[in-house]
C-alpha positions in Angstrom: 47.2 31.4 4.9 45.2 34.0 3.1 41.9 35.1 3.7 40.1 33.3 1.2 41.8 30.1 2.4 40.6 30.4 5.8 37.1 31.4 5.1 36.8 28.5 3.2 38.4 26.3 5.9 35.5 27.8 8.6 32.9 27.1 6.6 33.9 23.3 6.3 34.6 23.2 9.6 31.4 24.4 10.9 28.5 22.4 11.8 25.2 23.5 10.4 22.8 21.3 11.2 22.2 19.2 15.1 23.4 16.1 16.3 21.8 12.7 17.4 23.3 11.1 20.4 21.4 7.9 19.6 22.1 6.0 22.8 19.9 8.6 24.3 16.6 8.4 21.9 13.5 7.3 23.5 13.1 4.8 20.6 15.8 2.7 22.4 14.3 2.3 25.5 11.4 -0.1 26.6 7.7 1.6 25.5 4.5 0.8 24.1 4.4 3.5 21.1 7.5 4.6 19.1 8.7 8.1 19.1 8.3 9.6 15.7 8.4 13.7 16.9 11.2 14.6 15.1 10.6 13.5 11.3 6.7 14.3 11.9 7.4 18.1 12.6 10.4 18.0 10.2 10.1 20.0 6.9 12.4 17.6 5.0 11.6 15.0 7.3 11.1 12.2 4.8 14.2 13.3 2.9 16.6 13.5 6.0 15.3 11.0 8.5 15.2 7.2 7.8 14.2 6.9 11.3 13.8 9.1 13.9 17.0 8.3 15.7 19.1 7.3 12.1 19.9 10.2 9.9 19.8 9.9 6.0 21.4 13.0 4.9 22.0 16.2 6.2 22.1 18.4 3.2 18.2 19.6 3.1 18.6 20.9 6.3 18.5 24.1 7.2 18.9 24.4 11.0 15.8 26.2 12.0 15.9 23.9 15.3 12.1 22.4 15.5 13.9 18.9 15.9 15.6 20.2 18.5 12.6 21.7 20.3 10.1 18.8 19.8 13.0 16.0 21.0 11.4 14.8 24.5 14.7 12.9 25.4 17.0 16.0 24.1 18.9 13.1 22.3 18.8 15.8 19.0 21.6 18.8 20.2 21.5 22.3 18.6 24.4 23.0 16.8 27.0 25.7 18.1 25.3 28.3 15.4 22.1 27.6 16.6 22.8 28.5 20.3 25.0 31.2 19.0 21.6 32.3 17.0 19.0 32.4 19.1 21.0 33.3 22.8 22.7 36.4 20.7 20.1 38.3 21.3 20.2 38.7 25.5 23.1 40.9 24.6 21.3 43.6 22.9 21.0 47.4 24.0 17.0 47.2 24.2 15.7 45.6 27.2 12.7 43.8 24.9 13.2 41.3 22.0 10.6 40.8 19.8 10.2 37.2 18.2 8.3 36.8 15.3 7.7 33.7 12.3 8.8 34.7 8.7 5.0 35.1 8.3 4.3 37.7 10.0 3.7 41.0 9.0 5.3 43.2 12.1 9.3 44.2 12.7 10.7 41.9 15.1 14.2 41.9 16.0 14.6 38.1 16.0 12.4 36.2 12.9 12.5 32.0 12.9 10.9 30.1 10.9 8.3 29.3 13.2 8.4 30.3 16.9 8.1 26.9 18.3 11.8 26.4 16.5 12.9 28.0 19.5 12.7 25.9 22.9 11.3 26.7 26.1 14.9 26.4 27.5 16.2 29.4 25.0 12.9 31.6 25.3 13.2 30.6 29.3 17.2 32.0 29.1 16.0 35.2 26.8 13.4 35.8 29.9 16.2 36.0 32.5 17.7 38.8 30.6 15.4 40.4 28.5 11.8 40.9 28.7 10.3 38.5 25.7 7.4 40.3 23.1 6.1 37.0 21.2 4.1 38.1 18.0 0.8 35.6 17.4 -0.1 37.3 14.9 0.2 34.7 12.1 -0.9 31.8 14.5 -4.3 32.0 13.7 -4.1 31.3 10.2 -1.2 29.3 10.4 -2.0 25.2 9.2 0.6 23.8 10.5 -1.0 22.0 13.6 2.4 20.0 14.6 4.0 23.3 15.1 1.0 25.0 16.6 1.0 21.7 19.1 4.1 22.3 20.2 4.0 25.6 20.5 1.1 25.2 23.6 3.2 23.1 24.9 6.0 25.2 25.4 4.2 28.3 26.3 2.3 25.9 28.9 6.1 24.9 30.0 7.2 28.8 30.8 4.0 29.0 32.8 5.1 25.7 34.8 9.2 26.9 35.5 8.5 30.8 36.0 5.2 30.7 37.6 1.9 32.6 36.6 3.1 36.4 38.1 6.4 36.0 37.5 5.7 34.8 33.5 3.3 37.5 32.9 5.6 40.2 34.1 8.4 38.8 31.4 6.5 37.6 28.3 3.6 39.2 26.2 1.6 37.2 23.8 0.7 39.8 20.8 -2.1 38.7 19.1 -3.0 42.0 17.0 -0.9 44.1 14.9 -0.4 47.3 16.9 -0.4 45.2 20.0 3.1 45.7 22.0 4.7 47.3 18.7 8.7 47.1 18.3 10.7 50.1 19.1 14.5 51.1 19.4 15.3 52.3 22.7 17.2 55.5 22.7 20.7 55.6 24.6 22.6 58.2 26.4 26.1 58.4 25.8 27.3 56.8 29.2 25.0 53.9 28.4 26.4 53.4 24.7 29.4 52.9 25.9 28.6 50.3 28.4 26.6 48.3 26.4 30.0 48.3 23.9 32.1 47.4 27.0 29.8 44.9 27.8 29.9 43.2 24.3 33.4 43.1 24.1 33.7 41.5 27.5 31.6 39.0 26.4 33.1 38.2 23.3 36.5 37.9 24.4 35.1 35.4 27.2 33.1 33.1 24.3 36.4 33.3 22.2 38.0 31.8 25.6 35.9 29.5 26.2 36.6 28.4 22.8 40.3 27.1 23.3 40.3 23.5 24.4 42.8 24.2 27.7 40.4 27.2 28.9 37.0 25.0 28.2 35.1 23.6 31.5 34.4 20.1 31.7 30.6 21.1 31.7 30.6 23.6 28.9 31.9 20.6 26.2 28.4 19.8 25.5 27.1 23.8 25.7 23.3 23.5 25.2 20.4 25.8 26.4 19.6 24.0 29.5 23.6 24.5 30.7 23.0 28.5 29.6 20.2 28.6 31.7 21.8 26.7 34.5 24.9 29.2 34.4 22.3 32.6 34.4 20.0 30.6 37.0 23.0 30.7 39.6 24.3 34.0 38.6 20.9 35.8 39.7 21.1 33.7 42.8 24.6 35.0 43.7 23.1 38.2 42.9 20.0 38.0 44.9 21.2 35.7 48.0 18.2 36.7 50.6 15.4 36.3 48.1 16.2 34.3 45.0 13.8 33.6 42.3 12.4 29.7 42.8 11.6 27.7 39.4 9.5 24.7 38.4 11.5 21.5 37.0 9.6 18.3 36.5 11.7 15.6 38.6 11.3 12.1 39.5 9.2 11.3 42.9 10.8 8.7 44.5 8.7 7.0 47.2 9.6 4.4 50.2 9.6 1.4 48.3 12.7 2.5 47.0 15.6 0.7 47.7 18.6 2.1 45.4 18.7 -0.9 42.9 19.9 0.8 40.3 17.9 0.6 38.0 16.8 4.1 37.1 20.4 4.9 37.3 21.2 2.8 34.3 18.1 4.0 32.4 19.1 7.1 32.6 21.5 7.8 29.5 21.8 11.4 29.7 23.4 10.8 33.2 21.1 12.9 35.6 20.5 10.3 38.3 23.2 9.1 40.3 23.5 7.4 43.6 25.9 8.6 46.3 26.9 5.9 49.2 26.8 8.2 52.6 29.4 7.6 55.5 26.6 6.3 57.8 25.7 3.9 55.5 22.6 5.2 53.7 22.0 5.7 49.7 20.8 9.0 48.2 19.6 9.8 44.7 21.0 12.8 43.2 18.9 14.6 40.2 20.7 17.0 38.1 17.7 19.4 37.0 20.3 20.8 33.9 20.9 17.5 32.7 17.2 16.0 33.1 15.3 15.9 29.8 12.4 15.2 31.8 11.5 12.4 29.9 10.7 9.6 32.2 12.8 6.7 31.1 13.7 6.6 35.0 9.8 6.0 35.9 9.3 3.1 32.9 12.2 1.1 34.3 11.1 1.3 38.0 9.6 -1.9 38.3 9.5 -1.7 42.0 6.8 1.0 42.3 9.7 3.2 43.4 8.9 6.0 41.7 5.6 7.7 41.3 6.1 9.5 38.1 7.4 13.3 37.3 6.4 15.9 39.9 7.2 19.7 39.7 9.6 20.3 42.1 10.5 24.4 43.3 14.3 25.3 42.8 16.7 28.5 43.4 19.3 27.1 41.0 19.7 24.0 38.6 22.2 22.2 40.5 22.6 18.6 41.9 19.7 18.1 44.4 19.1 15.2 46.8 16.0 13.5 46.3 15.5 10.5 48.4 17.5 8.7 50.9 17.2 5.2 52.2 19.5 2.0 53.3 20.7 -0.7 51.4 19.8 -4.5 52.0 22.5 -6.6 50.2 21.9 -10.0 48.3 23.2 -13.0 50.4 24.5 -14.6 47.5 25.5 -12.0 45.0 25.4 -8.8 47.2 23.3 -6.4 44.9 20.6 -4.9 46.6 17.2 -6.1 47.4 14.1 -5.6 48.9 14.3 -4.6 52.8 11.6 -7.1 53.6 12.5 -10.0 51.7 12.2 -13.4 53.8 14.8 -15.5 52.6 17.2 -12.4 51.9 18.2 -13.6 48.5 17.6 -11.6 45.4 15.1 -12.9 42.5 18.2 -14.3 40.4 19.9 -15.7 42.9 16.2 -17.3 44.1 16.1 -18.7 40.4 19.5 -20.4 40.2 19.1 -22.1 43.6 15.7 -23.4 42.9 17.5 -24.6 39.1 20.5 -26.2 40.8 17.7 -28.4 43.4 16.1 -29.5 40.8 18.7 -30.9 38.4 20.3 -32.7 41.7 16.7 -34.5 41.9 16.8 -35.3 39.2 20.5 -36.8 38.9 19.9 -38.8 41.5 16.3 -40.1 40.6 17.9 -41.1 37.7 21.1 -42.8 38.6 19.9 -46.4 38.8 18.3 -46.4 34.7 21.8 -44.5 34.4 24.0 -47.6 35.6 22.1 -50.2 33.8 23.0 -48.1 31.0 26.4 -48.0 31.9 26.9 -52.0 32.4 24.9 -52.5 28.7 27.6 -50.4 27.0 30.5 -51.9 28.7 29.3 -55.3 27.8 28.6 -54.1 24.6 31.9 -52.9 24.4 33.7 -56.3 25.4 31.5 -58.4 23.2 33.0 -55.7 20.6 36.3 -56.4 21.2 35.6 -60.5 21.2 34.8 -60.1 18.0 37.5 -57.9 16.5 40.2 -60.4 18.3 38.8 -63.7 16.8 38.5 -62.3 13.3 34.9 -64.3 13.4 32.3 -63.2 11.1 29.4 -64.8 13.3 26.7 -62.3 14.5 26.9 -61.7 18.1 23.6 -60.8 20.0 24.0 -57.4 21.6 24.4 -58.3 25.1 23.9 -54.4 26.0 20.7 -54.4 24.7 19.6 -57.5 26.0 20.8 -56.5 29.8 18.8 -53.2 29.3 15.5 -55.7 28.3 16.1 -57.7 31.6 16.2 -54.9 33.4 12.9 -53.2 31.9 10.9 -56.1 32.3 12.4 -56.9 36.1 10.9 -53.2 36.2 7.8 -54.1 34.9 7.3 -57.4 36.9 7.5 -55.8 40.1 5.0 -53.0 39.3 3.1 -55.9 38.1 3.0 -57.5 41.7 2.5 -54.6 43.3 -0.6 -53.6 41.8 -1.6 -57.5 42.1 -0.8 -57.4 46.1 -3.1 -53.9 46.0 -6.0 -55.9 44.2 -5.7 -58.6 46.4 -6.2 -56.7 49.6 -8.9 -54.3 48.1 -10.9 -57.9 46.6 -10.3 -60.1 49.5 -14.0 -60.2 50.7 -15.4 -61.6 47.7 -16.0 -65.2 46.8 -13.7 -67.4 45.3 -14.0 -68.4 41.7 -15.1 -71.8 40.5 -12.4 -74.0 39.9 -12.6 -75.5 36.6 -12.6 -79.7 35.9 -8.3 -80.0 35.2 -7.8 -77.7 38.6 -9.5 -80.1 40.6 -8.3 -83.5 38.8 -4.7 -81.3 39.8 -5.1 -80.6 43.1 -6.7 -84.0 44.2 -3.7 -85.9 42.6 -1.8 -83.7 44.9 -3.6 -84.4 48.1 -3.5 -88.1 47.4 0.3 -87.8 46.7 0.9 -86.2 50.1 -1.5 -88.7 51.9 0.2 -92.1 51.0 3.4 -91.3 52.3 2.3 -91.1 55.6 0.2 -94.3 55.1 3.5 -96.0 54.1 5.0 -94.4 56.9 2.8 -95.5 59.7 
């Protein structure tokens, strides 16, 4: 293959621009306002995005990352160039990188597009390594208020994971021009030899991690929280009796929890996960590396089981246990339920019961209308049949329907004499009513008729 050949080949094979994991955009999940973040702060935004979690075309983009950085449910991954980009520089012989916007007038060592390109995650990973030199300079002039917005934000972020001291000592805010100027640190001989040890060392372990039989099963979806993960535990194994403690925003669980599940399946970027214990309690497990901190979890509680995202103080950003509590199972079904539910049957289960009552009530209400129907179409039926045997063309009345009149009037007869008997008892105070002249002449024939038979008989 010659060299041409295989330049060309990289080039198509390499991605230039993020990816959308869809299943994991806010957009998909249950909320009051739609997410529209990423095409808002988006120079081609219109041209690229159809939607904020469907892409149009790719081809105006040219990876500067502020999708990346302004995603709140990290559903939008950098692409393997842009974490090559902008962690590069943690490798370099000074111990200070300067980071700069193409508008700006000083020397920086590395220049975005705009600052806030670059996530809290990345300038958080830079920090670890390097101390961080941020040049302000154009900020003040600058009218992009989307990108000044999230740039606060960020900033206010660092503050929240390093702490106040411990931010200061690694980041300066330059907001004039001779204000913490770039310089090239000098290097003695012994140290420019380490510092090429040290790249080549580090080279040859990214080319490793590169081959698909050497490759963890965590770095397949290498982002800057997992970078930041990996140096987080490498300053703890070098620091055991006093390691640095950080602030991630995790969710609160409180006792009306009672491991449903629910948060669980919410969760798309697979942070939260429940462990069964041998003595037969539930934990929740939080992955701080994986969180986006985006609170999907808290929206789906609908048990007041979670009270919202709280910062939390960690050594590392490992699996941590968050709450434990025990499981109350579903007579019926067996999913869990609340522990001080009365008839210890979950809300479905509650629903299907009360459904299946009610249509036996009503099946048997209705089973004597449901009879008489029955006895009119078999009637019907066999008058049918009469007919088709004697080959007569004589109308015969439909005996179904006529059984179905008897038995609505019988019906309406009795309710006829029992409101009768009712007005009877409630009326039987009051006075008769006059008998009228043909009443009389009928009911003295009658008494005469019943007195001379006994006459005759005496």
């Amino acid at each position: 293959m010659g060299f041409f050949t295989r330049a060309a080949m990289d080039a198509l094979m390499k991605t230039t621009h993020p990816e959308i994991n869809r299943r994991q955009c806010w957009n998909l999940h249950p909320h009051r306002k739609s997410c529209t973040a990423c095409k808002d702060i988006c120079p081609y935004g219109d041209q690229i995005f159809t939607r904020p979690n469907l892409v149009k075309d790719w081809d105006p983009c040219t990876d500067c990352g502020l999708c990346v950085s302004v995603c709140r449910s990290r559903c939008i991954s950098p692409s393997p160039e842009q974490v090559e980009r902008d962690t590069s520089a943690a490798d370099t012989d000074n111990d200070t990188i300067w980071i700069g916007c193409e508008k700006s007038a000083r020397k920086n060592s590395m220049v975005r597009a705009c600052i806030a390109s670059l996530s809290w995650e990345a300038l958080a990973y830079l920090a670890l390594n390097k101390k961080i030199v941020l040049d302000l300079t154009p900020c003040g002039e600058c009218e992009n208020d989307l990108c000044a917005a999230q740039l606060r934000k960020e900033l206010t972020r660092l503050v929240d994971f390093f702490g106040q001291p411990m931010f200061e000592a690694r980041f300066t805010l330059a907001y004039e021009q001779d204000e913490a100027p770039y310089h090239v640190k000098e290097l003695s001989r012994r140290e420019m030899f380490e510092q090429v040890s040290h790249g080549s060392k580090s080279g040859t372990k990214q080319l490793l991690r590169m081959l698909p039989g050497l490759r963890a099963d965590e770095d397949g979806g290498a982002d800057f929280r997992l970078l930041l993960h990996q140096r987080t535990r490498q300053l703890k194994a070098a620091m055991p009796d006093n390691p640095l403690h950080y602030g991630c925003y995790l969710p609160s669980f409180t006792d009306k929890c009672f491991a449903c599940g629910k948060c669980e399946k919410a969760c798309r970027a697979g942070a939260l996960k429940q462990e069964d214990l041998p003595d037969g309690q539930t934990r929740m497990v939080v992955t701080p590396w994986k969180c986006s901190e985006c609170g999907v979890c808290v929206a789906a509680c609908s048990n007041k089981g979670l009270d919202g995202m709280k910062l939390r103080q960690l050594t590392t950003l490992g699996p941590v246990s968050l709450h434990k509590c025990t499981k109350t199972l579903c007579k019926e079904c067996g999913k869990p339920i609340a522990p001080n539910c009365a008839d210890g049957i979950c809300s479905v289960c509650r629903i299907k019961i009360r459904t299946k009552k009610r249509q036996e009530e009503a099946k048997a209400s209705g089973s004597t209308e449901s009879l008489a129907e029955t006895i009119a179409q078999l009637l019907q039926a066999i008058a049918g049949s009469s007919v088709s045997g004697e080959g007569s063309s004589t109308p015969i009345p439909e005996v179904g329907a006529v059984c179905v009149a008897a038995g609505a009037g019988k019906r309406a007869q009795t309710a006829a004499q029992a409101e009768k008997s009712e007005s009877e008892g409630s009326s039987g105070s009051e006075e008769p009513e006059p008998q009228t002249d043909s009443e009389s002449e009928r009911s003295s024939a009658g008494i005469s008729q019943t007195e001379n038979p006994a006459e005759e008989g005496a």
